[in-house]
C-alpha positions in Angstrom: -0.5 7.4 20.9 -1.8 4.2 19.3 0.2 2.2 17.1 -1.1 1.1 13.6 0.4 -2.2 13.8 0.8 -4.9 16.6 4.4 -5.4 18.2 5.0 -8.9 19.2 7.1 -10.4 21.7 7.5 -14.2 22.0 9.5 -15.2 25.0 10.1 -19.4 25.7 13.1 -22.0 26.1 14.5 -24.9 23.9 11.1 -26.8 24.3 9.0 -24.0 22.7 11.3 -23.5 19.2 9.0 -25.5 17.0 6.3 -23.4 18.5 7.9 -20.3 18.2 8.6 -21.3 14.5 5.2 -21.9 13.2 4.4 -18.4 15.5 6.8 -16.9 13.2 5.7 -18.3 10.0 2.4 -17.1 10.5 3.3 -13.3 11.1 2.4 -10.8 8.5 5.9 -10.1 6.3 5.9 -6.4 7.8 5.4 -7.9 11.7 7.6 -6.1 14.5 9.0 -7.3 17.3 11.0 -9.2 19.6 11.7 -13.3 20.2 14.1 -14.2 23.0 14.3 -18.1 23.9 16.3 -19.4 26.5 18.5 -22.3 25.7 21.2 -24.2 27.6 24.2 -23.0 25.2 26.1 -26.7 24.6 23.8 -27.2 21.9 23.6 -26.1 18.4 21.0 -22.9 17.9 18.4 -23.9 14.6 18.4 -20.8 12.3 14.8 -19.6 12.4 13.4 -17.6 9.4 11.3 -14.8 10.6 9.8 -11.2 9.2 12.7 -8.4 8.7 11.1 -6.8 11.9 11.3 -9.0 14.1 14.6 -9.5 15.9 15.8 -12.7 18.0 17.9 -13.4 20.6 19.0 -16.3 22.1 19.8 -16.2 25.8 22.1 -18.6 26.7 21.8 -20.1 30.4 25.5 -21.3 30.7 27.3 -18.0 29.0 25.6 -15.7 32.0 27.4 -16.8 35.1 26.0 -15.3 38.0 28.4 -14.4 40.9 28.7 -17.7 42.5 30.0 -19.4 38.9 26.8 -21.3 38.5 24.4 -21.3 35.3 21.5 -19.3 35.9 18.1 -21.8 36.7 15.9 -22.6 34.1 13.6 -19.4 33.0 15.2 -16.9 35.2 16.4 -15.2 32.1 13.6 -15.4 30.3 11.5 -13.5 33.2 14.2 -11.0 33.1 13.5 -10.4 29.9 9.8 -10.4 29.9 9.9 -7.8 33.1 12.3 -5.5 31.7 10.4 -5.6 28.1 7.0 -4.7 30.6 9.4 -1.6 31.5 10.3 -0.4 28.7 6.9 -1.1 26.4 4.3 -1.0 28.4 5.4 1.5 31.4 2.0 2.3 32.8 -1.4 0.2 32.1 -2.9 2.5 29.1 0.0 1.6 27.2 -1.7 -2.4 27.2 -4.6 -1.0 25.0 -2.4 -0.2 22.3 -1.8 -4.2 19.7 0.5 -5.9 21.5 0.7 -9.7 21.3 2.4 -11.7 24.1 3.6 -15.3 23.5 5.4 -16.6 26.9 6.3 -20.0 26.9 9.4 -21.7 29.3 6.1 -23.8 30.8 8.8 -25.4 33.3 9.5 -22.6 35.2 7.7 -22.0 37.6 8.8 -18.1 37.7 8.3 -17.7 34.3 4.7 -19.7 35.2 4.3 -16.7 38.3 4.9 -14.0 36.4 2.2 -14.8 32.8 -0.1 -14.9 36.4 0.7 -11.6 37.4 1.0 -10.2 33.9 -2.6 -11.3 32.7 -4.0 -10.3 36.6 -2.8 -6.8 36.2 -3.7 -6.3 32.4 -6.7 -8.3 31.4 -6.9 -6.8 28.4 -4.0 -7.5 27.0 -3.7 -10.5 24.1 -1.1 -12.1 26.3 -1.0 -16.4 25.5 0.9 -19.0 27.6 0.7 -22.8 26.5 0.1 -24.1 29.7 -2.9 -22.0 30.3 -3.9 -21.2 26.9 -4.1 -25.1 25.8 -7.6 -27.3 26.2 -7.3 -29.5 29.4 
């Protein structure tokens, strides 16, 4: 079944907010979707207006202690969340063709940086953007 309206997902860190702002100002008001950015949680969070659809959360590197009582490293949450959003939107490869738009910042992790490689190896056609790759050199 094909959607009649693109679901967006825009995954990055503290260094992609202003980015992800103007992303989110330029949505149509009836947009859908998910924003996750990935912040080191000692500093304030900036409120970020966005269409009623789309939903954000902030995923805070210091509140999610892993085993050994260290923060996680930089962009390890954010590829969690980009894999398990894979899982649960886009289980097989038809379900690329349907409008999705991918936004993946977090350009210093090299993870993060892996997995936009795999993502856009394994589904070509899908409207996936990544400022490292995506910007004029």
């Amino acid at each position: 079944m094909v959607r009649d309206r693109t679901h967006f997902l825009l995954v990055g860190d503290e260094g992609d907010i202003a980015m992800i702002h103007t992303i989110l100002r330029r949505l149509p008001v009836d947009a859908y979707g998910q924003v996750y950015i990935e912040v080191d949680g000692a500093k304030p969070l900036p409120s970020l207006a966005m269409p009623e659809g789309m939903v954000l959360t902030w995923l805070r590197r210091d509140s999610r202690v892993r085993c050994g009582g260290s923060a996680h490293d930089h962009g390890a949450l954010a590829a969690g969340v980009i894999d398990v959003w894979l899982q649960e939107w886009m289980p097989d490869a038809d379900a690329a063709e349907e409008p999705y738009v991918i936004w993946i910042g977090c350009t210093a992790s090299g993870r993060v940086d892996l997995l936009y490689r795999d993502l856009r190896a394994r589904l070509p056609m899908l409207h996936v953007h990544h400022p490292h790759y995506d910007s004029p050199r």
